[in-house]
C-alpha positions as CSV (number, residue, x, y, z in Angstrom):
1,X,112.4,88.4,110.3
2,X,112.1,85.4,107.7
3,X,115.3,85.5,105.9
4,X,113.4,84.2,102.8
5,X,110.9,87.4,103.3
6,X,114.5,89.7,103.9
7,X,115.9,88.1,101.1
8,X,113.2,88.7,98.7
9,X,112.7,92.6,99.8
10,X,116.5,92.8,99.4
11,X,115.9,91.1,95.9
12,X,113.3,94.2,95.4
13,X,115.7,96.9,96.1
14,X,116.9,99.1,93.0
15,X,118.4,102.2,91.5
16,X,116.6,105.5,92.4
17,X,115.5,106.7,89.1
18,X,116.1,110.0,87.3
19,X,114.5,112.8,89.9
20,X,113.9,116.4,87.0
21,X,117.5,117.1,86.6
22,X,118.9,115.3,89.0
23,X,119.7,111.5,89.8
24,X,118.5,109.5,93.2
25,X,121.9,107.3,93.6
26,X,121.5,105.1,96.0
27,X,119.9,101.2,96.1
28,X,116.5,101.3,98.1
29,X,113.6,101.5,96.3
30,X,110.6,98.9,95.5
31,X,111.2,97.5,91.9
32,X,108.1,99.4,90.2
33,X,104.6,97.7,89.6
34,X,105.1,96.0,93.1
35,X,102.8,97.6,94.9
36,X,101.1,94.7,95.6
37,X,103.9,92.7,96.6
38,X,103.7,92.8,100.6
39,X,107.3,93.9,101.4
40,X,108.3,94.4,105.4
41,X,110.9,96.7,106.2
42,X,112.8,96.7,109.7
43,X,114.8,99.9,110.7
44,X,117.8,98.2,110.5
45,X,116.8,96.6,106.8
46,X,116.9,100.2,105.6
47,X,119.8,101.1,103.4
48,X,120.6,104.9,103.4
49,X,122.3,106.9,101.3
50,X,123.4,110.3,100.0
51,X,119.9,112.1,99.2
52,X,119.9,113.4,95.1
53,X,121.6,116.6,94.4
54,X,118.7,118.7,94.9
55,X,119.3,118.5,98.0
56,X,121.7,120.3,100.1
57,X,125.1,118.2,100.9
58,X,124.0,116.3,104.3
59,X,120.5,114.8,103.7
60,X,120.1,111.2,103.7
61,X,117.6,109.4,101.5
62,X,116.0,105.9,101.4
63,X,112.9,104.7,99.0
64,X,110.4,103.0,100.8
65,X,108.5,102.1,98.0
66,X,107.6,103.0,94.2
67,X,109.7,105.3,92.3
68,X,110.4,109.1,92.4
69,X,111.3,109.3,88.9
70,X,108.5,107.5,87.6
71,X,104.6,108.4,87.2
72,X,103.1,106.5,90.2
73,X,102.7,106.7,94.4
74,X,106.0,106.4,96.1
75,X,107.2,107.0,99.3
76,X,110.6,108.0,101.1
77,X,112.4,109.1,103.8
78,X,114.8,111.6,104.5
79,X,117.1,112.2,107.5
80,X,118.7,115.3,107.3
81,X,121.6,116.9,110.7
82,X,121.1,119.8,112.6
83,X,120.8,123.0,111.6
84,X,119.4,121.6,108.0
85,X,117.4,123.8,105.5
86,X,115.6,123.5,102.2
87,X,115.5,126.8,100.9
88,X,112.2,127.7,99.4
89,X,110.9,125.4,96.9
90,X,107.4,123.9,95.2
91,X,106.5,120.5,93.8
92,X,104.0,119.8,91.1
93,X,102.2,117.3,92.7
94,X,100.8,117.3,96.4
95,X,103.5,116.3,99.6
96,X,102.4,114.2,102.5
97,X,105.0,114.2,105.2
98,X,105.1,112.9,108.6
99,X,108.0,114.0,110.8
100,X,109.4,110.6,112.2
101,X,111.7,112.3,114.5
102,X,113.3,115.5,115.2
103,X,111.9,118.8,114.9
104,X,110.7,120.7,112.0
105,X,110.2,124.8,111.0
106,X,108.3,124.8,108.2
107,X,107.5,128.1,106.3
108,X,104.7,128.2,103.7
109,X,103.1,130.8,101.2
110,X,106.4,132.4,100.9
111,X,106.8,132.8,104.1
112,X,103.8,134.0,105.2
113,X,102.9,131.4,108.0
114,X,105.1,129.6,110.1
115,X,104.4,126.0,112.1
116,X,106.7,124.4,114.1
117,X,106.2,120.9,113.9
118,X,106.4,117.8,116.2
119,X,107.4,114.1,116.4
120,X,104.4,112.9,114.5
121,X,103.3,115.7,112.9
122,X,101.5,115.4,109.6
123,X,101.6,117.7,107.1
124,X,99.6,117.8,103.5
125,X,101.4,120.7,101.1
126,X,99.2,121.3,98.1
127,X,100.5,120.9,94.7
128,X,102.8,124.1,94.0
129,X,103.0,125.7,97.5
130,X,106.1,127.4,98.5
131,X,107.5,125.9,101.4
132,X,111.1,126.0,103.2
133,X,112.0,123.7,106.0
134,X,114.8,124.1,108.5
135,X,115.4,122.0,111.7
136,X,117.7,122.9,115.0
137,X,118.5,119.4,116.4
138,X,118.0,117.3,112.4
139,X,115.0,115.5,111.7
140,X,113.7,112.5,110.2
141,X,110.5,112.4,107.7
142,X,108.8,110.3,105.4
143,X,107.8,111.8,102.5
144,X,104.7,110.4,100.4
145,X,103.6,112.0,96.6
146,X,102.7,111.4,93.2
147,X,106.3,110.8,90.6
148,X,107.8,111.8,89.3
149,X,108.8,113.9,92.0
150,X,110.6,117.4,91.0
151,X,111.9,120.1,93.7
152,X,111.8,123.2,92.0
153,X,113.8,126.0,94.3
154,X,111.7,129.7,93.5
155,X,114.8,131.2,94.1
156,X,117.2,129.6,91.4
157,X,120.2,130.2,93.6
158,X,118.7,128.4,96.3
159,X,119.5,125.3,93.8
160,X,122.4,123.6,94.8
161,X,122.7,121.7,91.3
162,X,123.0,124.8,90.4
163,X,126.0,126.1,92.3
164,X,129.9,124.5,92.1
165,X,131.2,122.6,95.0
């Protein structure tokens, strides 16, 4: 890759914003209002860190582009170990996720239905659904939605920001 292209997408990198109650703490993300800036990202140009406390402890996050915390189009990606879950939750805007690696067990409408999920999966979860997600062997996605971007647990136990450490 051009260094000077590298340089000036590693010039674009910033803060993840303020996700609901909890804060995206890591450098990654597209500077907002950049959208059409052409930025390339490598693999190995990816800087991944600890995923915002909504999540529980384990899960890796990286902005792609955009900003969660901010009205607007982002996307993400999130690499999460074996034997992973996300309890139960609902966003307020719809969730487009492809499953980049891994496998997935995804449970929606409380339950109700259950898909398991492939390497290149797609998935479109409507505004508000209930979904849970668990893997066996950890997984990889990319996550695309409208910010700012909430996870809202039904169950408020389910909330790790909720719980101590």
């Amino acid at each position: 890759m051009n260094p000077r292209i590298l340089s000036s997408a590693i010039l674009l990198a910033m803060s993840f914003a303020v996700l609901g109650a909890s804060a995206w703490a890591q450098e990654a993300s597209m500077s907002p209002g950049m959208a059409s800036t052409q930025v390339v990202l490598q693999n190995a140009d990816l800087k991944w860190g600890g995923a915002p406390p909504a999540f529980e402890r384990g899960a890796q996050a990286v902005v792609l582009s955009g900003d969660p915390g901010k009205a607007g189009p982002f996307v993400l990606r999130l690499k999460v170990p074996a034997g992973y879950k996300v309890a139960n939750h609902w966003h307020p805007s719809d969730e487009q996720v492809t499953l980049l690696d891994g496998d997935v067990t995804l449970q929606m409408d409380d339950g109700a239905k259950t898909q398991s999920l492939t390497r290149g999966a797609f998935v479109l979860l409507p505004a508000h659904m209930h979904h849970a997600v668990s893997t066996t062997g950890g997984m990889t996605v990319q996550v695309a939605a409208m910010g700012p971007f909430e996870l809202n647990y039904v169950d408020p136990k389910d909330d790790p920001r909720k719980r101590t450490h």
